[in-house]
C-alpha positions in Angstrom: 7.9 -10.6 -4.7 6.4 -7.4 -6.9 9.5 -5.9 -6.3 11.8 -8.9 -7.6 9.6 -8.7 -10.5 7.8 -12.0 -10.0 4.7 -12.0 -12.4 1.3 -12.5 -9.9 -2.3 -12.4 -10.5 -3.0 -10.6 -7.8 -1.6 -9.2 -4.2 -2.7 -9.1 -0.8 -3.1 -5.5 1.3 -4.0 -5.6 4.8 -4.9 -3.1 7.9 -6.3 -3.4 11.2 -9.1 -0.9 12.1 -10.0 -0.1 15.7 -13.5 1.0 16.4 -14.4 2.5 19.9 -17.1 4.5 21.4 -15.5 7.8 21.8 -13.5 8.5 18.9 -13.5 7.4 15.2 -12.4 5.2 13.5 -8.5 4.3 14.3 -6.6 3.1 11.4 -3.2 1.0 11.6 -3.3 0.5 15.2 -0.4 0.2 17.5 0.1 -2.7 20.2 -1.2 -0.3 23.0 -4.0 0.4 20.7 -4.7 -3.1 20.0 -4.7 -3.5 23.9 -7.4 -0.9 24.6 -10.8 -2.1 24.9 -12.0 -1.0 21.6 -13.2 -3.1 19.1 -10.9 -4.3 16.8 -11.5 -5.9 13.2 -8.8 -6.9 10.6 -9.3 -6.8 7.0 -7.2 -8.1 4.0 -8.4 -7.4 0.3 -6.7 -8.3 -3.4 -6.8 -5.1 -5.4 -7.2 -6.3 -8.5 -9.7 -8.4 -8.2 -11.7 -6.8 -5.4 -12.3 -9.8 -3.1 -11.7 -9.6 0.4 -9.9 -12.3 1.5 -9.8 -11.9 5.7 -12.0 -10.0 7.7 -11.8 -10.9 11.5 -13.1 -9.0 14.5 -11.5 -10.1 18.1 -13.6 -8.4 20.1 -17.5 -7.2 20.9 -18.9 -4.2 19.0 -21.7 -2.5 19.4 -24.5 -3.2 16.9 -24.8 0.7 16.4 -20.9 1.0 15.3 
């Protein structure tokens, strides 16, 4: 739609974040990354306005990370 030009208040920009013990942070995650038993949280935020609008984690994490 923003590149057809269609006027909006705001957009949407997602990414899915993978947190294990190991490594850091893993950003964009693949399927086989998904997969792994790292934790694995999803986060979608409007720009513009600043707002998060999704944030879901489908697996345990440890309170430390």
């Amino acid at each position: 739609m923003m590149d057809a030009g269609i006027p909006m208040q705001d957009y949407v920009v997602a990414t899915t974040v993978g947190v294990d013990r190991t490594l850091p942070l893993l950003v964009d995650l693949s399927y086989s990354e998904e997969s792994s038993e790292c934790g694995v949280v999803t986060i979608a935020m409007a720009p513009k306005s600043g707002k998060i609008t999704l944030l879901n984690l489908e697996s345990r994490m440890p309170l430390d990370r």
